[in-house]
N, C-alpha and C positions, 0 to 999 in steps of 0.2 A: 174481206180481210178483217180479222177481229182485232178487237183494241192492244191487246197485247202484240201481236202480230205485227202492228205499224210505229207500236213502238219499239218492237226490236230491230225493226228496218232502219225505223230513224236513227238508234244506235248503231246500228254495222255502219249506217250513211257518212255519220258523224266519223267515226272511227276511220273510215277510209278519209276523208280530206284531213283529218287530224297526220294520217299518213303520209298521204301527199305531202301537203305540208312542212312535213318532218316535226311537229309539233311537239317536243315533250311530254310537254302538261299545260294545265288549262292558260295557267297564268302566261304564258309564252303566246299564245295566240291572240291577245287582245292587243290594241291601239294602246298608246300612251298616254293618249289625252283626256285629262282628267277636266273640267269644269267643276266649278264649285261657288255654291252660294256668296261663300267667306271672303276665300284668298284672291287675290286677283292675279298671281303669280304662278298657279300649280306645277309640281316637280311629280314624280313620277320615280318608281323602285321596281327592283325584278328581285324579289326575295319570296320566300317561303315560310312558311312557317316551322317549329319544330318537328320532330315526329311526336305525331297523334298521342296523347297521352294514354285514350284507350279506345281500344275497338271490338267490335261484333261484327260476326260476317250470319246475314239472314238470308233465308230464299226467295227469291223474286226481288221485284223491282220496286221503288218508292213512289207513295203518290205524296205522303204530309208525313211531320214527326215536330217535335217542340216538350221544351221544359216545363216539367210540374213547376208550379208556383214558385215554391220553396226550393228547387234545386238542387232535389235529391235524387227526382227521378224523370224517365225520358218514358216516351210514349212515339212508335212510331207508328205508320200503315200503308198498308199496300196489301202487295198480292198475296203475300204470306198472311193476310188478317191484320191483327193489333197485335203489336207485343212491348208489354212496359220492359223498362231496365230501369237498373240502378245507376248512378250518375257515372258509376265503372264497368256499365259494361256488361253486370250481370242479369241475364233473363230471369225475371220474378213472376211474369203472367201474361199470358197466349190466350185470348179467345179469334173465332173467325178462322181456325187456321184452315193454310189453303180457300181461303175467298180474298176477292176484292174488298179492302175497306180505305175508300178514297180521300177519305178526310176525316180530324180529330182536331176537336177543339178542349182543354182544362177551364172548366169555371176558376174565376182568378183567385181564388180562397182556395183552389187544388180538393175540393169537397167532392169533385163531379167531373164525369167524361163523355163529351158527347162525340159520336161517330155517325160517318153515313155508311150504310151498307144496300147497296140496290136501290129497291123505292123508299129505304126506311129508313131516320134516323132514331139513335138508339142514345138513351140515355143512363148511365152508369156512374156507382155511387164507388168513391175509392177511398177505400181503406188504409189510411197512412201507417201505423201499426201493424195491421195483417197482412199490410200490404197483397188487399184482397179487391177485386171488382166484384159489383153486384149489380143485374140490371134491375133500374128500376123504374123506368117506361119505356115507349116506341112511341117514333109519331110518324106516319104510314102516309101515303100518296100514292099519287099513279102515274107520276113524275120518276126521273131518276136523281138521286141525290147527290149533287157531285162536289157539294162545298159547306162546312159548316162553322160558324165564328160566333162565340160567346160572347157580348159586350162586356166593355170592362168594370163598370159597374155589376156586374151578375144577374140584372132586370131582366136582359132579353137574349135571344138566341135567336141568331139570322142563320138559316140555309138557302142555298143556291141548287136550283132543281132544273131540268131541262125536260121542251118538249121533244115528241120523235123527230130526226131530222128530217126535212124536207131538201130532197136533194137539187130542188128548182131555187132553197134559199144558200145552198153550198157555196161558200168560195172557190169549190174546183171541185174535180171530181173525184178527188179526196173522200168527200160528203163529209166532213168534220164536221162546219159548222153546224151549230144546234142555236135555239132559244132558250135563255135560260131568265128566270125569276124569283126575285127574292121574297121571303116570307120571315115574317117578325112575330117572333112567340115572344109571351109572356111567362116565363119559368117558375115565377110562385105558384100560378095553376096551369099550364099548360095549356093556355089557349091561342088561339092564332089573332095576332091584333091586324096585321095590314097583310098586303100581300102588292108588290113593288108596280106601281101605276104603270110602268116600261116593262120590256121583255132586252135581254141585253146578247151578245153576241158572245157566245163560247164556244172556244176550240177544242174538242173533246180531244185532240193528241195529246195534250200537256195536263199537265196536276194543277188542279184549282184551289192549291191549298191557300194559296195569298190571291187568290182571284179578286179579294174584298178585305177593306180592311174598316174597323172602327176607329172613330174619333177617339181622342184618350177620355173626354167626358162619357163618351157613349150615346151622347144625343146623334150622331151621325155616320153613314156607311160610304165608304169611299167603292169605285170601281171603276170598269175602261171599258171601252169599247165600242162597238156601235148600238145604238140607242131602238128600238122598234115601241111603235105604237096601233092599236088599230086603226083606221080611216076607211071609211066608208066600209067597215067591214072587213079590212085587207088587213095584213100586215108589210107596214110600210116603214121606213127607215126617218125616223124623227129626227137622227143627227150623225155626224160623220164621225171617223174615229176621236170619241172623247174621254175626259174623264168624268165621271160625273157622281155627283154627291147625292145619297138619299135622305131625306130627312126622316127619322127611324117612329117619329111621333106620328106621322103620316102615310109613309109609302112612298111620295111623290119624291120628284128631282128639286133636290132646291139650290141646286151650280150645276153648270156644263161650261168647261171648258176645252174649247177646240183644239186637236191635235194632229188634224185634219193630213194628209200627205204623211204621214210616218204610218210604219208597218203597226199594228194590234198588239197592244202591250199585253200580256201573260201574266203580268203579277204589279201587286200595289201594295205601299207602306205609308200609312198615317206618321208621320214623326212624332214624338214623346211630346212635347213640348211647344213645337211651332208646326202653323196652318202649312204644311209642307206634304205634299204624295211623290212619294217616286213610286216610278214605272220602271218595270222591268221589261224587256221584250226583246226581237231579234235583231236589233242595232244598236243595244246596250241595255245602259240605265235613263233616265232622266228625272230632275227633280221640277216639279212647278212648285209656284207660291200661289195657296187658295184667295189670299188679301189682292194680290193683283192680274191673276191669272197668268202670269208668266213666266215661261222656262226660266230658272236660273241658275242650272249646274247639272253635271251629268258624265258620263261616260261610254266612249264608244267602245264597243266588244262587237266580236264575228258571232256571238253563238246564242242562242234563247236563254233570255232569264226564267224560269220557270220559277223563281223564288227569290224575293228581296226580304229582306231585313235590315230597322235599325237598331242598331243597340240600346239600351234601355235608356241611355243619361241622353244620346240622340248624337253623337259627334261624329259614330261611325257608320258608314251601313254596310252590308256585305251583296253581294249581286253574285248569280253562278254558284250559290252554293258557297264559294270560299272566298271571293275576291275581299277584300276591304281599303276600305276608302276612307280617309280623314276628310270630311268638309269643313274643319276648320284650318288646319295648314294647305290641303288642297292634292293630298298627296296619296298616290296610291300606295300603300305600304306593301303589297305583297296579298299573296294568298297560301291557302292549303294546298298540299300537292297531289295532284292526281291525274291519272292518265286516263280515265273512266269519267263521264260528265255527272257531278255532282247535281242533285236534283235539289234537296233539302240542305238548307243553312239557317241555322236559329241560333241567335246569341241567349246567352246562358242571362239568368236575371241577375245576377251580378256582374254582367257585362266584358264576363274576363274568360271564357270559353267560348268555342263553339262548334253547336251540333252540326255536323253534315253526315248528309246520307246516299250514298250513290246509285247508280243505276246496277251496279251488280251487288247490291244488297249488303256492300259492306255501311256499316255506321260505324263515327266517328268522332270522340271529343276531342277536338284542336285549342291550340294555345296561341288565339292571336298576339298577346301580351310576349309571345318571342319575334315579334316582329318589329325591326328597328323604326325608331320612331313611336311607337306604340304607346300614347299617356293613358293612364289609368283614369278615368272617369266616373263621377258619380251620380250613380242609378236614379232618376226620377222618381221620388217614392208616388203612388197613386194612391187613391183615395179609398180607403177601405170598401170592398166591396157588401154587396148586400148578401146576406146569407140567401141560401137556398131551400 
């Protein structure tokens, strides 16, 4: 069965208990119970947001999508290839079309676009005026490239590559799982500095656009899952489902914490501000504290996060594509509406939008800031990045 093929199975799958059910939209089918860092009271809302401010309907399905720096433009990918828009929706530039391109990361100066397409990542120069792409490297393997994230300083660029699956290493016979490893380029010349001391555990069903996320310094790579090393020549399991920290100067793990008994988290966010990762995965969200290593907020949901995000200032995050969460009052405010499972959720860098993108190819800029309760927040500024 090809990739495509089990994920439109897992949609019909999805669609049917959504039926059962009698499900609405997304937001109707999750728990109400919110945990939170902050509040020790959490309250809980069943609201929506406005209608979409603007939309595009594209062909195929989503793997990654996310705001140019500046917030003028979107950039999404999948099965249809790459195709930028305008902040409203208008198509301005299509390369890859009809191919898989499963991941897109912006250098944080919006100078630069890196993509993975097969064994390759493809490096691209963008043209804010001509609003034009131009390639202007590749960096090739014999790996498949299923993950790629820009540090926020602009110094390096990490992708996530897997080897062929072993279906002796499968969690079922699915044959999903793969080995996948991180590699740390240096982008003033393009050379390879580490390549990740572990091999880590990924489920090729799902989009590994948030598989990894950077520290807001960029000195470190957050991830999940289970941990492999060689031993005696074997590939053997170093730790049980974790989170674990790379240190990006080295390669090596330098935290793991245990998360041991819960299902393989799908997606992770570094918070703005504080040592905090949430996990997204198939029994919600959850947040840890890196200072003590301990849950300390979170959310239960029925359905895969394939995508977490927090908002730029750090107060909100979104799980599912649309959900959003106050961790400071404690409260779930509502989501976007949709009766299709949203794959892609990106808050806008001014913290007052948000991108989603669905499994049937429509995109969408939502208006969390119509959602009662909703304070307006101010954006984290970061540290100028390094040219490229």
């Amino acid at each position: 069965m090809s990739e495509r093929d089990r994920r439109a199975l897992w949609v019909s799958i999805l669609a049917l208990i959504m039926v059962l059910l009698a499900v609405p939209d997304v937001s109707a089918a999750m728990s109400q119970t919110v945990m939170t860092p902050l509040a020790p009271t959490p309250t809980s809302a069943q609201s929506e947001m406005s209608t979409a401010q603007f939309e595009q309907s594209l062909s195929g399905g989503f793997y990654d999508g996310d705001w140019h720096p500046s917030g003028e433009f979107i950039a999404m990918a999948g099965e249809s290839g790459l195709t930028i828009l305008t902040n409203d929706m208008h198509i301005i530039s299509q390369i890859h079309a009809g191919e898989l391109v499963r991941s897109l990361s912006w250098h944080p100066n919006g100078s630069q676009l890196a993509l993975t397409i097969g064994n390759t990542i493809e490096i691209w120069q963008w043209d804010n005026v001509g609003q034009q792409l131009q390639l202007l490297t590749t960096l090739s393997s014999n790996l498949e490239q299923l993950g790629v994230y820009w540090s926020p300083t602009g110094e390096r660029l990490a992708n996530l590559e897997v080897e062929p699956v072993d279906p002796l290493w499968a969690a079922d016979d699915s044959g999903l799982l793969a080995f996948g490893q991180i590699r740390f380029w240096n982008t003033s010349s393009w050379t390879l500095e580490h390549i990740s001391e572990d091999h880590f555990s990924v489920n090729l069903l799902y989009s590994q656009a948030t598989f990894l996320d950077w520290s807001p310094d960029g000195r470190y790579l957050a991830g999940s899952g289970y941990a492999y090393g060689l031993i005696d020549e074997e590939w053997r399991t170093r730790s049980g489902v974790s989170i674990y920290v790379i240190d990006a100067n080295t390669g090596q793990r330098a935290q793991t914490i245990s998360i041991s008994g819960e299902p393989e988290p799908l997606s992770v966010a570094w918070h703005p501000t504080q040592n905090w990762i949430l996990l997204g995965g198939g029994n919600g969200t959850k947040v840890y504290d890196l200072a003590t290593s301990e849950f300390i907020g979170g959310l239960a949901v029925s359905f895969n996060n394939e995508t977490v995000d927090w908002s730029p200032g750090g107060r909100y995050y979104t799980a599912i594509g649309g959900i959003v969460i106050d961790v400071v009052t404690g409260n779930y405010l509502g989501s976007a509406h949709s009766e299709v499972p949203i794959i892609v959720g990106r808050w806008s860098p001014d913290g007052r939008r948000l991108l989603t993108g669905r499994l049937d190819g429509l995109v969408a800029i939502e208006d969390p800031t119509s959602l009662p309760g909703f304070v307006a927040e101010i954006p984290v500024t970061p540290a100028p990045p390094s040219a490229p």
